[in-house]
Each structure stands twice: as C-alpha cells, then as structure tokens.
LUMDO-100419 format. One line per 5 residues: number of its first residue (from 1); their letters; for each residue y, z, x of C-alpha. Coordinates in nm, 3 decimals. Layout:
N
NUM	A	Y,Z,X ~ ...
//
This chain:
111
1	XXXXX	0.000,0.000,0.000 ~ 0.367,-0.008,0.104 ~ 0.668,0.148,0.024 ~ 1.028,0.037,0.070 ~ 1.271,0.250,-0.015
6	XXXXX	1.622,0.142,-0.030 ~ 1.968,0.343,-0.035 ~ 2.302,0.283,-0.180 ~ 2.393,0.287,0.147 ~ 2.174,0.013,0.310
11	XXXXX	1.947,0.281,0.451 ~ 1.584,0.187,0.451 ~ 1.251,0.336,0.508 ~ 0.918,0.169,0.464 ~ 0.617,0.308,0.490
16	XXXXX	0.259,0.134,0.532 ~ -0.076,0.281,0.416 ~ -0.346,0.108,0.534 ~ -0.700,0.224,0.548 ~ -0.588,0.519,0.353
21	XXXXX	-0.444,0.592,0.635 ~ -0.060,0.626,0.652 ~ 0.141,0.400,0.952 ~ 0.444,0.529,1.123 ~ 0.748,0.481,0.912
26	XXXXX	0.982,0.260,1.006 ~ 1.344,0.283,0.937 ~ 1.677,0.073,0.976 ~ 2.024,0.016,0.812 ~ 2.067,-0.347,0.595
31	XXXXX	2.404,-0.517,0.647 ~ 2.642,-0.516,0.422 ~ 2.616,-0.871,0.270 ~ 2.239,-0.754,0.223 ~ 2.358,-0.470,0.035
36	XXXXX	2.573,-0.678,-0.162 ~ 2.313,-0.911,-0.270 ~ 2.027,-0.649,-0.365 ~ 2.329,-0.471,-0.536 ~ 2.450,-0.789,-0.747
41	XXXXX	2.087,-0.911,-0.837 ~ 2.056,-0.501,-1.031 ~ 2.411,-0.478,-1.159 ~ 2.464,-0.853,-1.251 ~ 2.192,-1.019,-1.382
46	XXXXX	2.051,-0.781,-1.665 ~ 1.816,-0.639,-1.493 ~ 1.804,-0.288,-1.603 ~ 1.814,-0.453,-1.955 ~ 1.525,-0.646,-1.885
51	XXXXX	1.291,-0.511,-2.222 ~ 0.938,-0.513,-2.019 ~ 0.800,-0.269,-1.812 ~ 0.462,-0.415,-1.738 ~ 0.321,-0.761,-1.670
56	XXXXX	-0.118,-0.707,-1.616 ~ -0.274,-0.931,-1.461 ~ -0.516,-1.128,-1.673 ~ -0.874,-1.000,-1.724 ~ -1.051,-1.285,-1.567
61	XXXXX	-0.856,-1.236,-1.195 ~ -1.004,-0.956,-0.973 ~ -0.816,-0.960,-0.612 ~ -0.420,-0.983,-0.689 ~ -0.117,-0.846,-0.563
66	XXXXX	0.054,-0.565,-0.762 ~ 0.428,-0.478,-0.739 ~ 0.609,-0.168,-0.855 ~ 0.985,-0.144,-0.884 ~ 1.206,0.146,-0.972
71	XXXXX	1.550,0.108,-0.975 ~ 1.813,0.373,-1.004 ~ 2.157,0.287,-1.109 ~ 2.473,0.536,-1.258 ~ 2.162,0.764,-1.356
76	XXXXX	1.995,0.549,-1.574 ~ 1.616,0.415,-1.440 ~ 1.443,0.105,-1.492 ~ 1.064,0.068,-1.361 ~ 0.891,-0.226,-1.377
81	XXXXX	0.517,-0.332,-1.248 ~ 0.383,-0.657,-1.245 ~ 0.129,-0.877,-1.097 ~ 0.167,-1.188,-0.863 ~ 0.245,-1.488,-1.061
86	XXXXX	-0.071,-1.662,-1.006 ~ -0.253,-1.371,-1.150 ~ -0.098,-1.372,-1.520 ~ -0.072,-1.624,-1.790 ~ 0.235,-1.384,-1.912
91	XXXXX	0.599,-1.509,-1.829 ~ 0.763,-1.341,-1.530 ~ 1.144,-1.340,-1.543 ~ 1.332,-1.539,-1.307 ~ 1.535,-1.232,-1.238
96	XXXXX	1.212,-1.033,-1.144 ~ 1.084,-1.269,-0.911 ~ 1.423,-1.306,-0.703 ~ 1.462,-0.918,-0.622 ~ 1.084,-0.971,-0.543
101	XXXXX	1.183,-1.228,-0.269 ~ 1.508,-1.045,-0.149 ~ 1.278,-0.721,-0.087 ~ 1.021,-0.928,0.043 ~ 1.278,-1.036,0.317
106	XXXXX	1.359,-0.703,0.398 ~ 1.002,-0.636,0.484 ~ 0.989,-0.909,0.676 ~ 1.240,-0.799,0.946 ~ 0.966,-0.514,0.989
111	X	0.740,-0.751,1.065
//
C-alpha cells in the first residue's frame, strides 16, 4: 500500500508498505505552482460536490488497483475510493481521474 499525505502547505510525506512491511518514509516540500494546481483541481472543479463516494470494481476482475482519497477543505471532508478504470464498467469522473494523475506525479518524484 502507499500513502501520500499532502499539506496546505506543500509538505509531503509518503509512506510505502510493502510485504507488510513498512519502507522508510520519505518526505519533501511541493512548489508552489504544484500547490496551486492540487489546490485548484479541489476548490474549482466541484470536487467536494462530487455525489459518489465509491466506484467497485466489477465482479468478474480479480487483480486491480484501488485508490482512496480524502480531502479536507474549510472543515468539510470528502472521501472517495475507486478502482482503476479498466477494472469498472461504472463511469469515473473526469475530475477524479485528473487529481489521480497530479498525485500520481507527485509520487513519481519519489521514484
């Protein structure tokens, strides 16, 4: 599993378990335009308005990827899971699948 934690502040921590065993965590500080973007993509777009909360994955698939998202923004919290796309027949919003690929670059710089 892996965690990414992200602060209003562009601090992040992300932590690898692999083996049931946990990794060293791994911290570092996004840029502002980073910030910006991960910011605009909650606050803009409807995100926190988005009425779902869980996409499955359909019966028939057993090896998939799983995501998890909580968000928390002016106290109010939005949580969403869903499965890769090519796991579900159910639509995935645009808007989920972006912040999926803007965290997904953050992990990368890990890497």
């Amino acid at each position: 599993s892996e965690i990414l934690t992200i602060s209003n502040e562009g601090n992040v921590r992300y932590l690898v378990t692999e083996n049931e065993q946990p990794l060293p965590e791994k911290t570092m500080t996004l840029e502002k335009p980073q910030v910006k973007k991960l910011t605009a993509l909650i606050k803009e777009t409807g995100f926190m308005q988005i009425p779902i909360d869980s996409i499955p994955a359909d019966e028939n698939v057993s090896e998939y990827v799983k995501f998890s998202l909580k968000v928390t923004l002016n106290g109010n919290t939005k949580q969403i899971q869903w499965s890769e796309g090519n796991a579900t027949s159910t639509f995935i919003p645009p808007i989920i699948t972006m912040v999926e690929s803007e965290l997904e670059s953050v992990i990368k710089k890990f890497n």
